[in-house]
NUPA-243996 format. One line per 8 residues: number of its first residue (from 1); their letters; for each residue x, y, z of N, C-alpha, C, O. Coordinates in steps of 0.2 Angstrom, whole numbers, always signed. Last residue first. Layout:
<nodes>
NUM> A> X/Y/Z/X/Y/Z/X/Y/Z/X/Y/Z | ...
</nodes>
This chain:
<nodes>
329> XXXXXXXX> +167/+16/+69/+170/+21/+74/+176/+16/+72/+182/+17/+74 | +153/+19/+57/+160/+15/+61/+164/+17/+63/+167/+21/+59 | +144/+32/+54/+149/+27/+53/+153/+23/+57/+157/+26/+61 | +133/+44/+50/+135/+39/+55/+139/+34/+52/+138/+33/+46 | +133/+62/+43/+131/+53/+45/+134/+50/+48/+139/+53/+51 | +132/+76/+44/+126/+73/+48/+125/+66/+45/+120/+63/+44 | +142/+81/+38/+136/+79/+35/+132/+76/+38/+127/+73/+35 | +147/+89/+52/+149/+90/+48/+143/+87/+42/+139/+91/+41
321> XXXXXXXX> +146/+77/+61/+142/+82/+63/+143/+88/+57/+138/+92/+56 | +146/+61/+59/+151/+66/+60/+145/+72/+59/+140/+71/+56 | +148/+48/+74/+141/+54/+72/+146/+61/+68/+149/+65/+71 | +152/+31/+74/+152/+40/+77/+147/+43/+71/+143/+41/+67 | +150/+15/+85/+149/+19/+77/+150/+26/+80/+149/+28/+86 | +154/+10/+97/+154/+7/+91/+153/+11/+86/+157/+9/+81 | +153/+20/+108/+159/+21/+101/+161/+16/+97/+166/+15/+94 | +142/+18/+114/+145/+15/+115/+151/+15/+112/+155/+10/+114
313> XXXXXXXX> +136/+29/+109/+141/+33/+114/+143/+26/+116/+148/+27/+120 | +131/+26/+97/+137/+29/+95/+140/+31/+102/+146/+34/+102 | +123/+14/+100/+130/+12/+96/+134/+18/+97/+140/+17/+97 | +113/+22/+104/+115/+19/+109/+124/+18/+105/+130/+21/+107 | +106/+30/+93/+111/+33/+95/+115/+30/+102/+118/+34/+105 | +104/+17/+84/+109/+22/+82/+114/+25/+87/+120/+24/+88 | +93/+11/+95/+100/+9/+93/+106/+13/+91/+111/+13/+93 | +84/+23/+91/+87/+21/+100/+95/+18/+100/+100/+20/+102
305> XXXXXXXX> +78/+22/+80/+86/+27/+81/+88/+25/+88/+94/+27/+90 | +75/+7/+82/+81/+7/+76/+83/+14/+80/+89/+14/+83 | +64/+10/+90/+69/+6/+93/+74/+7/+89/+79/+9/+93 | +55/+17/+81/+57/+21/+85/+64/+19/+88/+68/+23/+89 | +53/+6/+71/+58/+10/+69/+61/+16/+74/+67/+18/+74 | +56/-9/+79/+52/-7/+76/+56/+1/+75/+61/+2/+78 | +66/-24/+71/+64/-21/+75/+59/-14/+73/+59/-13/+67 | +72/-32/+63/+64/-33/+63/+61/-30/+70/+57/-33/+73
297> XXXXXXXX> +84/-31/+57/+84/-37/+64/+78/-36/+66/+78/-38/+71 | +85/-27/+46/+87/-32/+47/+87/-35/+55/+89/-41/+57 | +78/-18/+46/+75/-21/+42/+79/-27/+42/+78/-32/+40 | +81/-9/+56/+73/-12/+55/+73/-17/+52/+70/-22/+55 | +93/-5/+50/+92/-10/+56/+86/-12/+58/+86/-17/+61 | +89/+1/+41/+91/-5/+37/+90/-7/+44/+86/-12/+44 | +82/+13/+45/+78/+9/+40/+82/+3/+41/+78/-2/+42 | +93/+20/+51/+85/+15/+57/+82/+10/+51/+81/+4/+52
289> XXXXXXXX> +99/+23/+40/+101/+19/+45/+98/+17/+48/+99/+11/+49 | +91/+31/+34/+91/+27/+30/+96/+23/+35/+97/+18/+32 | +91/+43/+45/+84/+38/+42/+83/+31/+39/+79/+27/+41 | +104/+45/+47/+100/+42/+51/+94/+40/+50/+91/+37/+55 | +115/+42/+33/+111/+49/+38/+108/+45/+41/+108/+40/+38 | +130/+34/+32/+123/+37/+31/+121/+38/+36/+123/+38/+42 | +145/+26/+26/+143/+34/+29/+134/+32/+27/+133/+30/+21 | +140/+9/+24/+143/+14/+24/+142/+20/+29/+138/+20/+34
281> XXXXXXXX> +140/-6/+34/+136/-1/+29/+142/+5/+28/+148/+5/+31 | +135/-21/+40/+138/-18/+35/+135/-14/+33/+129/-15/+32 | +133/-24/+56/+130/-21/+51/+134/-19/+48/+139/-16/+51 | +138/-29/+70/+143/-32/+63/+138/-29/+58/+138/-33/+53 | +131/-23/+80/+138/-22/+81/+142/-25/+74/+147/-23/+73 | +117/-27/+79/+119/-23/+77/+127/-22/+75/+129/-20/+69 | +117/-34/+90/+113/-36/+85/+114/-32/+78/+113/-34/+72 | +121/-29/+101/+123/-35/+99/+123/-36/+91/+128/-39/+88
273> XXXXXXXX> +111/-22/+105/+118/-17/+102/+121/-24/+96/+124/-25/+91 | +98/-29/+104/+103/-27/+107/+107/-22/+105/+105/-17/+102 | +78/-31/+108/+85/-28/+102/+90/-24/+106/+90/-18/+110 | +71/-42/+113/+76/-39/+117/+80/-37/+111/+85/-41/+109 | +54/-46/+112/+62/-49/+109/+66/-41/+111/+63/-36/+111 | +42/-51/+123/+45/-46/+119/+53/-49/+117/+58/-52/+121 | +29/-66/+115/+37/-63/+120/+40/-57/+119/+41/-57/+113 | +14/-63/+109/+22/-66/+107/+26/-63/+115/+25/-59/+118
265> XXXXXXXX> +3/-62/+107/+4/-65/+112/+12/-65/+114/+14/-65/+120 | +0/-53/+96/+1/-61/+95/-1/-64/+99/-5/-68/+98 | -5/-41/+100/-10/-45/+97/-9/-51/+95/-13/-55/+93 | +6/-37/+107/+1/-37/+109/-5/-41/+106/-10/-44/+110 | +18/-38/+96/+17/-43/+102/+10/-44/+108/+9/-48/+112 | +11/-28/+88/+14/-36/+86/+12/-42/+91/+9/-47/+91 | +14/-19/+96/+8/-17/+95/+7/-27/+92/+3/-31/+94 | +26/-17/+98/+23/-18/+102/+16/-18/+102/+13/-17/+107
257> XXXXXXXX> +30/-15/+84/+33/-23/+86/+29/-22/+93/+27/-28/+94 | +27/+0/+81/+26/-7/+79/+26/-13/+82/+21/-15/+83 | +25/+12/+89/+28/+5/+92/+22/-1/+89/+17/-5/+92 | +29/+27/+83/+21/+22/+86/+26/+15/+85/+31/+14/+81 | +34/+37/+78/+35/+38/+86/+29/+30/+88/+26/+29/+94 | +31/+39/+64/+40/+34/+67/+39/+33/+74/+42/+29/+77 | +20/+38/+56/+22/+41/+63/+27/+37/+66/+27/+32/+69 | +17/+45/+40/+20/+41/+41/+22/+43/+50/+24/+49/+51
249> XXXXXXXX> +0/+51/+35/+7/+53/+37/+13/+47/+41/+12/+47/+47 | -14/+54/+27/-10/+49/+32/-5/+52/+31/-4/+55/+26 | -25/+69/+28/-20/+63/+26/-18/+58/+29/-21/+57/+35 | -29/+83/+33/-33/+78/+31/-31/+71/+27/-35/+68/+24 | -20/+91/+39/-20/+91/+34/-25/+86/+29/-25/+85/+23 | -27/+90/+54/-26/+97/+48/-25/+96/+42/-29/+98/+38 | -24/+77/+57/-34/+81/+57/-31/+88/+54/-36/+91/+51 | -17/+64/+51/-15/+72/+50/-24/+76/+51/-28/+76/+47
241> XXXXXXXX> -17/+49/+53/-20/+50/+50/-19/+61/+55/-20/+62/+61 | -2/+38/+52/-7/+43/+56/-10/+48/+52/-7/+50/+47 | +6/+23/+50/+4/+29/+47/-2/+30/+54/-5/+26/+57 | +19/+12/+55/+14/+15/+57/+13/+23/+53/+17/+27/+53 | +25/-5/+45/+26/+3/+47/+19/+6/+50/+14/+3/+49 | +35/-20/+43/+28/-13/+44/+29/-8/+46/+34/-7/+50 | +46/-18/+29/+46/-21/+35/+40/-14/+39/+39/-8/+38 | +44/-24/+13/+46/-17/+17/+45/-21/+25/+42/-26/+25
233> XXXXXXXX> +51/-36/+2/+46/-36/+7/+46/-28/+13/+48/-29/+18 | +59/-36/-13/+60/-34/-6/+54/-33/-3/+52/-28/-5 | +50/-41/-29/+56/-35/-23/+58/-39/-18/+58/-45/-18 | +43/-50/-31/+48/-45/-39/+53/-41/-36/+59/-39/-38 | +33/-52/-25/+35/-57/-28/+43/-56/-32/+47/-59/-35 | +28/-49/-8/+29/-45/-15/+37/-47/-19/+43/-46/-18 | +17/-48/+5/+19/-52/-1/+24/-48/-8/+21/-43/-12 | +12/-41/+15/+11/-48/+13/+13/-53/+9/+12/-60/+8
225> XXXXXXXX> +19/-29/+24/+19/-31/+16/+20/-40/+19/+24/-43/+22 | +7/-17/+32/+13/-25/+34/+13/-27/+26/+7/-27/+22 | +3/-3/+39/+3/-8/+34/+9/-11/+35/+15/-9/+37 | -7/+1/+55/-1/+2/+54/+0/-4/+47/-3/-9/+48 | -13/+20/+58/-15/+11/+54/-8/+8/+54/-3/+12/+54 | -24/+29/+68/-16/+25/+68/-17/+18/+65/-20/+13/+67 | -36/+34/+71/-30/+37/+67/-26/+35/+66/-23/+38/+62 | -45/+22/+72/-41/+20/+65/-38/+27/+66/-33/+26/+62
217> XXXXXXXX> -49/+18/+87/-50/+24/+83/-49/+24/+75/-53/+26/+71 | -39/+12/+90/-46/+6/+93/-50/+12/+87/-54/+10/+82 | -25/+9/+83/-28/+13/+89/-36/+11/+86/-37/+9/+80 | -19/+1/+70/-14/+5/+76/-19/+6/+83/-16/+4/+88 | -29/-7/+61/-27/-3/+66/-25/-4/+70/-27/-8/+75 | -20/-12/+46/-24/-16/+52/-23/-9/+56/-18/-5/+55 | -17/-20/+29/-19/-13/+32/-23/-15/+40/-28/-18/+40 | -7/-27/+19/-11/-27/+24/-12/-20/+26/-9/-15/+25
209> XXXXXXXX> -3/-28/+1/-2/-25/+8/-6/-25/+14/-8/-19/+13 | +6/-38/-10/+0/-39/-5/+2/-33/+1/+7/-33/+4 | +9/-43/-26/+10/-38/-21/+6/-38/-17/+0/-38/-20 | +3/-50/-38/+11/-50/-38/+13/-49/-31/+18/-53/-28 | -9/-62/-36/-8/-54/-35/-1/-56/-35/+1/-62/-34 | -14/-74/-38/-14/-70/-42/-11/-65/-45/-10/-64/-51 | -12/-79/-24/-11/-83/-31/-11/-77/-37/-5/-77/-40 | -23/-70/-18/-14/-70/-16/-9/-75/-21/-3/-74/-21
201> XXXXXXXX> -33/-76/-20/-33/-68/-25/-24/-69/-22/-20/-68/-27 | -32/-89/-15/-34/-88/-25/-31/-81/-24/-26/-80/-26 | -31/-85/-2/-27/-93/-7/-28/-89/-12/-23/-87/-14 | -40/-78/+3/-36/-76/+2/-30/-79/-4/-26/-76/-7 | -54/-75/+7/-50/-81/+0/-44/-78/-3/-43/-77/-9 | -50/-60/+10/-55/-65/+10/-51/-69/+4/-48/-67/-1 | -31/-55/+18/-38/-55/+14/-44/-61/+16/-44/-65/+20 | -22/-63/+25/-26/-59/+29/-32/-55/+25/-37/-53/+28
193> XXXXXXXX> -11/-72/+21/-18/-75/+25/-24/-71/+27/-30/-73/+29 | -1/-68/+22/-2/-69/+15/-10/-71/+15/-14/-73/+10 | +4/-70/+37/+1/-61/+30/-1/-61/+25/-4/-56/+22 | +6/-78/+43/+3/-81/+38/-2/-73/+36/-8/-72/+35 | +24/-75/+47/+20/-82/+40/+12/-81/+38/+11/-82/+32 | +20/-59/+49/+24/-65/+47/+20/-67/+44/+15/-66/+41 | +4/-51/+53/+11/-53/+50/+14/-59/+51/+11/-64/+53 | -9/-52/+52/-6/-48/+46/-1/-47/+47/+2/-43/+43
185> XXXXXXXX> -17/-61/+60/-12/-64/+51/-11/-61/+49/-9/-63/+43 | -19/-54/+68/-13/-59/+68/-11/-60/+63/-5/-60/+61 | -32/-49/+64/-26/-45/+65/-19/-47/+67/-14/-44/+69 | -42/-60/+65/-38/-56/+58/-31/-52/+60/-26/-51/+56 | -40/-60/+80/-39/-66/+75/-36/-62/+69/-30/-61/+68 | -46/-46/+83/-38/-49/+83/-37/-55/+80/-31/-55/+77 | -57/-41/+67/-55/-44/+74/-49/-46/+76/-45/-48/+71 | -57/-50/+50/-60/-46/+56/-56/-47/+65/-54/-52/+67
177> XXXXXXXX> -51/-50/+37/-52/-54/+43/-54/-49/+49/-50/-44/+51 | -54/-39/+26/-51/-44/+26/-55/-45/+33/-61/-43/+35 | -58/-33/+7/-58/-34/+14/-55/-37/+17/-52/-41/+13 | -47/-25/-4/-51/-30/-4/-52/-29/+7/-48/-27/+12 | -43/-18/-18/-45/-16/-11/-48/-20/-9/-54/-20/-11 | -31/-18/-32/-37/-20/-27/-39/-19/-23/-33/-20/-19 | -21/-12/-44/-22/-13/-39/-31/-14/-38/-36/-12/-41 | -13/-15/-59/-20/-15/-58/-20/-16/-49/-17/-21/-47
169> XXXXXXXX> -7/-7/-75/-8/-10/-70/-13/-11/-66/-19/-9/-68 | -5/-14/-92/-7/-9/-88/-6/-14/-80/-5/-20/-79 | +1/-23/-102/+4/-19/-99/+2/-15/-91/+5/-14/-86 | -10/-24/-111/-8/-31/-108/-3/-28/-103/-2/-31/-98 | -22/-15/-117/-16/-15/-114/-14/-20/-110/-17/-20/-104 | -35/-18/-121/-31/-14/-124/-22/-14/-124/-18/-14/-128 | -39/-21/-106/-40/-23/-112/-36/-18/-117/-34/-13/-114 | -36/-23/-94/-30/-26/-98/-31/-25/-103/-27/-28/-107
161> XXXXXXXX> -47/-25/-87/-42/-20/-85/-38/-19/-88/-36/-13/-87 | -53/-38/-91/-55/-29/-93/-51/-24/-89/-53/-18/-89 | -43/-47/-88/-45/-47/-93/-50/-40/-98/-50/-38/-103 | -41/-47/-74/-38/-45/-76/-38/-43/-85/-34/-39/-88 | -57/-49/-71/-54/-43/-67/-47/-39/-72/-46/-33/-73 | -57/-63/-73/-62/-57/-78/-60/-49/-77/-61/-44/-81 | -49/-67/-65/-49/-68/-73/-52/-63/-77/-50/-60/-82 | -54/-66/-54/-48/-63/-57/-48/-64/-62/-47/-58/-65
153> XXXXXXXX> -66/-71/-55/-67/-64/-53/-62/-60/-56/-62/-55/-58 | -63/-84/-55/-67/-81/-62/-65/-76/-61/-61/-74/-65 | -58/-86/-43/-53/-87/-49/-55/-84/-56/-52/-83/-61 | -68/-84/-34/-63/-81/-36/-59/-81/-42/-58/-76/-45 | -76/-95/-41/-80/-91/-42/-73/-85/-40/-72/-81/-45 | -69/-106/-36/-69/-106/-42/-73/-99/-44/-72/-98/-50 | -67/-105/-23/-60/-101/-25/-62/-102/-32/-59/-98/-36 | -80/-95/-11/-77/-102/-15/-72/-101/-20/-72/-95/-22
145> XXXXXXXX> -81/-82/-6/-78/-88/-3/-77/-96/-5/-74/-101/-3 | -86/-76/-16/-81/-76/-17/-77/-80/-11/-70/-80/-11 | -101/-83/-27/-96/-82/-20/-89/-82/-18/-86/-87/-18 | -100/-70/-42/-103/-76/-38/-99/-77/-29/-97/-72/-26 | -88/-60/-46/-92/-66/-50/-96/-71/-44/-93/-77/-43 | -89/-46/-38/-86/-50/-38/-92/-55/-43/-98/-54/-43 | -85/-31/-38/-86/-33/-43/-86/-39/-45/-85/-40/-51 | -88/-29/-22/-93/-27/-27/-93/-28/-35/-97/-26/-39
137> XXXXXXXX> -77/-36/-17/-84/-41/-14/-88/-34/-20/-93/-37/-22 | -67/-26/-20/-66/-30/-24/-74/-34/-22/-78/-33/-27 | -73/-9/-19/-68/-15/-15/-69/-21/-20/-73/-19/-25 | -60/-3/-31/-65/-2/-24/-68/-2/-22/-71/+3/-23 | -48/-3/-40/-53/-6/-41/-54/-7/-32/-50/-11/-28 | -36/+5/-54/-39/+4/-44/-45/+2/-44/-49/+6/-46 | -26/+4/-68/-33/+3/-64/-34/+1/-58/-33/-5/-57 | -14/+12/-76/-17/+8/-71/-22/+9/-68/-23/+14/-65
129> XXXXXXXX> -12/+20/-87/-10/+15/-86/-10/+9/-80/-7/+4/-80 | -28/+20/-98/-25/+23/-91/-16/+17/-92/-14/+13/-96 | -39/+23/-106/-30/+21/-108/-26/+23/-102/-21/+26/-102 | -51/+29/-111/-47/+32/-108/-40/+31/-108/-36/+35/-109 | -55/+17/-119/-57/+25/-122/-51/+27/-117/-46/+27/-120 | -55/+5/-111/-52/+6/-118/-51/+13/-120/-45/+15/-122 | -61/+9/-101/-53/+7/-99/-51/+8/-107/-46/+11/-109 | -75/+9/-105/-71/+16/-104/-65/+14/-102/-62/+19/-101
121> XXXXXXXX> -75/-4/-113/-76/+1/-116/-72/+9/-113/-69/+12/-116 | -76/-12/-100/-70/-12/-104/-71/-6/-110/-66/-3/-110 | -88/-8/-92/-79/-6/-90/-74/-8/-94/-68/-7/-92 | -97/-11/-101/-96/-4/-99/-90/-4/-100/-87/-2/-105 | -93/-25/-103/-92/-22/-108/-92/-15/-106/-88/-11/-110 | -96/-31/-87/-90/-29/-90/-89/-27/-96/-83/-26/-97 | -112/-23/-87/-105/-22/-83/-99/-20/-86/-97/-14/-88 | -117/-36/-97/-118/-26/-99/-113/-23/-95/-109/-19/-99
113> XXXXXXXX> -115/-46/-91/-112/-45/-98/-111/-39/-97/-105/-37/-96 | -111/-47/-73/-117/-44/-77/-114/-43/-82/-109/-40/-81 | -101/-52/-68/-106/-57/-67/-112/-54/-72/-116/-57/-75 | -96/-40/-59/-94/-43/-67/-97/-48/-71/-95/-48/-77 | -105/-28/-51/-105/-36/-53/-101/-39/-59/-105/-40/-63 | -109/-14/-47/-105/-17/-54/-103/-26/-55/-100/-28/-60 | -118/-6/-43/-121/-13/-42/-115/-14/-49/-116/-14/-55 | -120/+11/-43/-117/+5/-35/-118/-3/-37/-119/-7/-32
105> XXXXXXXX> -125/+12/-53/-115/+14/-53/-112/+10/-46/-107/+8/-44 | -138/+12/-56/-136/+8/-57/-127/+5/-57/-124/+0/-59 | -143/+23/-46/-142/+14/-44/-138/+12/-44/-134/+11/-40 | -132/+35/-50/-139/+31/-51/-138/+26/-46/-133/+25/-43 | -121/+39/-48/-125/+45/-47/-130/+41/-51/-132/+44/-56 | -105/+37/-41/-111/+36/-38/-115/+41/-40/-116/+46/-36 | -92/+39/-54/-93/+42/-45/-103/+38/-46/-106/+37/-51 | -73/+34/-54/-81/+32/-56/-84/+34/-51/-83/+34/-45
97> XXXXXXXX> -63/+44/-60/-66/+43/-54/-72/+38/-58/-74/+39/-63 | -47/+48/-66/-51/+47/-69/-58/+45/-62/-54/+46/-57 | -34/+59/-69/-37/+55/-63/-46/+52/-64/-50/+55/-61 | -30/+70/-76/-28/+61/-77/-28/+57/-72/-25/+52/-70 | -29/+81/-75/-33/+80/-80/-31/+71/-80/-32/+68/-85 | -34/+83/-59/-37/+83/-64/-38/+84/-69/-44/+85/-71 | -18/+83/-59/-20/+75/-56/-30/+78/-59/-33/+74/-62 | -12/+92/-65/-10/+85/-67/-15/+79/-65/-17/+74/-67
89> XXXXXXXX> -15/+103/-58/-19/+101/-64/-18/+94/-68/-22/+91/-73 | -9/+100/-43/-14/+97/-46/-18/+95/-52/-21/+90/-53 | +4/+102/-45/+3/+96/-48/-1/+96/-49/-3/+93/-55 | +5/+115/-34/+7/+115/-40/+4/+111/-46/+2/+114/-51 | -1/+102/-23/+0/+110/-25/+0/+111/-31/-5/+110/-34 | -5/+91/-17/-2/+91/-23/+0/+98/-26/+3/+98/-31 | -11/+95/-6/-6/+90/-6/-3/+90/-11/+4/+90/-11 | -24/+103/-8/-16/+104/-5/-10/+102/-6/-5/+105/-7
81> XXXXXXXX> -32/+90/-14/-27/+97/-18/-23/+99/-16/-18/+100/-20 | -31/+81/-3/-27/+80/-9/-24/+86/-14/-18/+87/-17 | -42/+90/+4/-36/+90/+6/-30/+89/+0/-26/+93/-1 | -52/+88/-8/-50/+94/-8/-42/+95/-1/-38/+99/-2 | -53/+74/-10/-51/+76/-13/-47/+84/-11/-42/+85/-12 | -66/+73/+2/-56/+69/+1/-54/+73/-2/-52/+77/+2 | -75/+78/-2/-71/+78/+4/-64/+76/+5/-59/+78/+8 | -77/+74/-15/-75/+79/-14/-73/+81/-7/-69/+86/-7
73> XXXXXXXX> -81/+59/-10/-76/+60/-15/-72/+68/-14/-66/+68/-14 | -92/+64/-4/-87/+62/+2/-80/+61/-2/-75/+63/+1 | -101/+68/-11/-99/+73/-7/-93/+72/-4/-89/+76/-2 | -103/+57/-20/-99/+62/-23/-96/+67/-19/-91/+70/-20 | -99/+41/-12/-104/+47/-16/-99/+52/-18/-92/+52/-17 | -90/+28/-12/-90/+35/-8/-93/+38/-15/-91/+39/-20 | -91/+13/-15/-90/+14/-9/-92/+21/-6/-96/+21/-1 | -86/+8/-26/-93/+9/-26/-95/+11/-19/-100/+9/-17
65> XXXXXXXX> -75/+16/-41/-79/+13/-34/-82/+14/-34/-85/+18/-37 | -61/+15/-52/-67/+11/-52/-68/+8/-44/-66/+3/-41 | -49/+25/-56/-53/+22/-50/-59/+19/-51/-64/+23/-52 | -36/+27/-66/-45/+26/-68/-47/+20/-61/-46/+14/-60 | -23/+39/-70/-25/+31/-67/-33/+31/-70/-35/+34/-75 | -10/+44/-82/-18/+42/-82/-19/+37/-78/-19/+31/-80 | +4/+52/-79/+2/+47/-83/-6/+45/-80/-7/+46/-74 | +10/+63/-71/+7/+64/-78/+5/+58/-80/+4/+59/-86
57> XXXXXXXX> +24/+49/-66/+22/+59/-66/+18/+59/-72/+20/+56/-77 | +29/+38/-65/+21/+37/-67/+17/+48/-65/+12/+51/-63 | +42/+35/-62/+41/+34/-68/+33/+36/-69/+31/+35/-75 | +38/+28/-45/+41/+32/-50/+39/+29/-55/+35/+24/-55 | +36/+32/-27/+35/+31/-33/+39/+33/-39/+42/+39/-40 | +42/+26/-11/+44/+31/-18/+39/+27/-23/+39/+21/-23 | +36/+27/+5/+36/+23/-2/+36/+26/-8/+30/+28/-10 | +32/+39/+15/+37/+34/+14/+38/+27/+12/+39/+23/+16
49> XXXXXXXX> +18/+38/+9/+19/+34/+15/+27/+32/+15/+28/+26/+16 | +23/+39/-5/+17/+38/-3/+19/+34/+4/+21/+28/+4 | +33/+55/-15/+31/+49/-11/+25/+47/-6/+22/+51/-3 | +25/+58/-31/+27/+59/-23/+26/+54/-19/+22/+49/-19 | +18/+60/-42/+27/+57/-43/+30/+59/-36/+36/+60/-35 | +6/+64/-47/+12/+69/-45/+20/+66/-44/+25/+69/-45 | +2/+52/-49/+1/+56/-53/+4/+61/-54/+6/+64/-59 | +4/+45/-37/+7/+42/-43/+9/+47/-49/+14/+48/-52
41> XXXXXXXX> -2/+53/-28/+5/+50/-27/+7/+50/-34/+11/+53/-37 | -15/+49/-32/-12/+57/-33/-5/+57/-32/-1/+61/-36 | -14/+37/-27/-17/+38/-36/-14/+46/-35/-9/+47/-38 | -11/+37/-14/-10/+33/-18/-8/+36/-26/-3/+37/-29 | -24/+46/-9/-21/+45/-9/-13/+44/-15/-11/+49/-19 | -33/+31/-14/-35/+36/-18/-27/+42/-18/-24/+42/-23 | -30/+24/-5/-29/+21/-13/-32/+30/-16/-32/+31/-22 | -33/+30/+7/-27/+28/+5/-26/+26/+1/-20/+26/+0
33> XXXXXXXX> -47/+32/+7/-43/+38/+6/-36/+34/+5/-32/+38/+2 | -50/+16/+7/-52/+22/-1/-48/+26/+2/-43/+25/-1 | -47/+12/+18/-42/+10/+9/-44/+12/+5/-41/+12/+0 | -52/+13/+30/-48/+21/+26/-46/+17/+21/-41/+20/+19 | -59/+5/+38/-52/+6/+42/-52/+12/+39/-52/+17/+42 | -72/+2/+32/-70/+7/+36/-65/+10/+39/-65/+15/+42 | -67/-17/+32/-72/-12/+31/-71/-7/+36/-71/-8/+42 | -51/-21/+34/-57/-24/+37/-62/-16/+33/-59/-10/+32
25> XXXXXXXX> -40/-26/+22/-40/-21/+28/-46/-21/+28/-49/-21/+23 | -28/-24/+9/-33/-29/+10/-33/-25/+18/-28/-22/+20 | -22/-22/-8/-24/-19/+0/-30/-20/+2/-36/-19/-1 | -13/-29/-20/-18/-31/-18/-19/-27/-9/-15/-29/-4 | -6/-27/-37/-7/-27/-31/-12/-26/-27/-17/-23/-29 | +2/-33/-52/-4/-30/-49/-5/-31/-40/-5/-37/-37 | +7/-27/-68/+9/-30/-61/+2/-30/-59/-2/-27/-62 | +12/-24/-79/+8/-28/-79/+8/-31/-71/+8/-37/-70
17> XXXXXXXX> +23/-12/-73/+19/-13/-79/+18/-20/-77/+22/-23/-74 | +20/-9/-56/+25/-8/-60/+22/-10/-67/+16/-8/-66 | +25/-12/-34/+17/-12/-45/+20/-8/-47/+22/-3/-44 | +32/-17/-28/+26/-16/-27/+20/-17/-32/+15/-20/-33 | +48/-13/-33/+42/-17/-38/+36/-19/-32/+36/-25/-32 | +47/-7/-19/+55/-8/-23/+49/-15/-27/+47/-20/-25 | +38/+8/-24/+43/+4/-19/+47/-2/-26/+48/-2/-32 | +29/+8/-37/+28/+9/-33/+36/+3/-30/+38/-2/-32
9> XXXXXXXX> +34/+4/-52/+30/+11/-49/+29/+13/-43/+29/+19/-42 | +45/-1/-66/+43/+0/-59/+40/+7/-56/+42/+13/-56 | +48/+1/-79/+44/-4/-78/+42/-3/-70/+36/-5/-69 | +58/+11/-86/+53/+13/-81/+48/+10/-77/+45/+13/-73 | +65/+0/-93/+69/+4/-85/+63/+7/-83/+63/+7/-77 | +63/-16/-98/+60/-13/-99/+63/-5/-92/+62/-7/-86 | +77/-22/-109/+72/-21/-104/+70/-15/-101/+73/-9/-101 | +72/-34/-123/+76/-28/-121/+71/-27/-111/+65/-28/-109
1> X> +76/-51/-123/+71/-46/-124/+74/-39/-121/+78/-40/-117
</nodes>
C-alpha cells in the first residue's frame, strides 16, 4: 500500500492520521489552555513545548468542550493571538470551538441519541482533520470506572469523530489520579496508569501524556509520555506558565528527576561523565546534545548541559566556537 509521508502530526508519531491521543492531569492543572495551545500550534505549524508539529499548517481542528464559558475562552485566546501573529487569520478560519451558551452545551453525554447525532452532523459538515475532546468524564457513556461502560465510551467516541473520515484524528483530556499517589504513576512503569480506568482508554489510545505539577501553584507542570505505540517515548519535561505572555513555555532550569525523586522516594542516581564518555554522536549544537543525553541516561535537562560542559574541560569532547558544536576530542 503506498505510504502515507504527511501521516504524522505531532513529535515523533504522537498523533498523526487515524491516531489518537490521550492528556490525562488532575482537574484545574490547565489541559484546556494546553490543548487548546496545542490546536493553534497545529494550525500555525509551530512548535508546541518544544514538540514539532507537522504537515497540519491551515488544516481544520474542532474542539469539543464543556469546561470554559465564553469569557474564559476569550481569555485564552487573545494571548494565542500574539502567539500566532501573522497566522492568526489561519487559526480563525479553522479553529472550530464548542462554546457554552445553553444548558443544553454543558451536558454532552454520548449516552444521549440526540448528542451523538449533533456531534456527528457538525464533524460531518465541518471536516476537520482532528477532533479535541474536553474532558472526556462529560462525554462519557455510563460509569466510567467500569471498563464496559469505557469501552462503550471509546467506541462511540471513535465512531463520531470518524464519521466521514476514518482518517481523522482524535486527542482526549482526561482526569487523572489525584495527589502524590497519582503523581508517582506518572512515571516509569506504571505512566500508563495515570488516567481514570486507565486499562481500557490506554488500550485504545495510540499516545498517552501525563500532565502533573511542578509547583504546589501549577506555574510549573512538568509532562511525562505515557505511552506512544508508533515513536519514541520523549523523555519529561518542565513547561511554565509566562504571566506576560499568557502561555506555557518550556523551563530547562526545573529539575525534573528532582522533582521524580521527591515524589517516588527514589535514591538520587549520580549522572557521571562515565555515562556519557562512549555516546555516539556527531558535530552538534548543544540543545540537541542535552536532548540525546537526557534521553539516554534519563537524566534531567539542566543536568545534560552540566554534562556537556563537564565532558568538554575534561577534553573528552571540544567546543568549536566557530559553529558553536561539540564533538569528540
Amino acid at each position: 500500500m503506498p505510504r502515507n509521508p504527511a501521516a504524522n502530526f505531532l513529535g515523533d508519531r504522537l498523533l498523526g492520521v487515524a491516531l489518537s491521543l490521550v492528556v490525562a492531569g488532575i482537574g484545574g492543572i490547565g489541559k484546556s489552555r494546553l490543548l487548546l495551545q496545542l490546536l493553534v500550534a497545529f494550525i500555525t505549524e509551530r512548535i508546541w513545548l518544544g514538540i514539532e508539529t507537522h504537515h497540519t499548517k491551515g488544516q481544520p481542528w474542532m474542539l469539543v468542550q464543556t469546561q470554559n464559558g465564553i469569557s474564559r475562552l476569550q481569555d485564552d485566546l487573545e494571548p494565542l493571538k500574539k502567539y500566532a501573529g501573522d497566522d492568526w487569520p489561519l487559526v480563525e478560519k479553522n479553529l472550530l470551538i464548542h462554546t457554552l451558551e445553553t444548558d443544553r452545551d454543558i451536558i454532552l453525554h454520548l449516552s444521549d441519541p440526540k448528542n451523538a447525532r449533533d456531534l456527528e452532523n457538525a464533524i460531518r459538515q465541518r471536516n476537520p482533520i482532528g477532533v479535541a475532546l474536553d474532558p472526556l468524564n462529560e462525554l462519557g457513556i455510563g460509569d466510567l470506572s467500569k471498563d464496559v461502560d469505557m469501552a462503550a465510551t471509546c467506541r462511540e467516541i471513535g465512531r463520531i469523530s470518524r464519521t466521514g473520515n476514518p482518517d481523522r484524528a482524535i486527542i482526549i483530556a482526561t482526569h487523572a489520579l489525584t495527589g502524590v499517589a497519582g503523581m508517582k504513576k506518572a512515571f516509569g512503569f506504571e505512566a500508563a496508569g495515570f488516567g481514570r480506568n486507565s486499562k481500557v482508554l490506554q488500550f485504545w489510545s495510540r499516545a498517552s501524556i501525563n500532565v502533573i505539577p511542578g509547583t504546589e501553584d501549577y506555574t510549573v507542570l512538568v509532562l511525562t509520555c505515557a505511552k506512544n505505540n508508533n515513536g519514541q517515548m520523549f523523555s519529561p519535561f518542565a513547561v511554565r506558565f509566562n504571566p506576560e505572555r499568557l502561555i506555557y513555555e518550556v523551563d530547562q532550569n526545573f529539575d525534573v528527576e528532582a522533582l521524580r525523586r521527591e515524589i517516588t522516594g527514589a535514591k538520587p542516581v549520580r549522572f557521571t561523565l562515565d555515562m556519557i564518555r562512549d555516546l555516539k554522536f556527531k558535530e552538534m549544537e548543544i540543545k540537541p546534545l542535552a536532548k540525546l543525553i537526557s534521553d539516554q541516561t534519563g537524566c534531567g535537562r539542566s543536568r545534560a548541559y552540566e554534562l556537556v560542559r563537564e565532558a568538554c574541560k575534561a577534553k573528552i569532547w571540544k567546543f568549536n566556537k566557530l559553529t558553536q558544536t561539540y564533538a569528540k576530542a
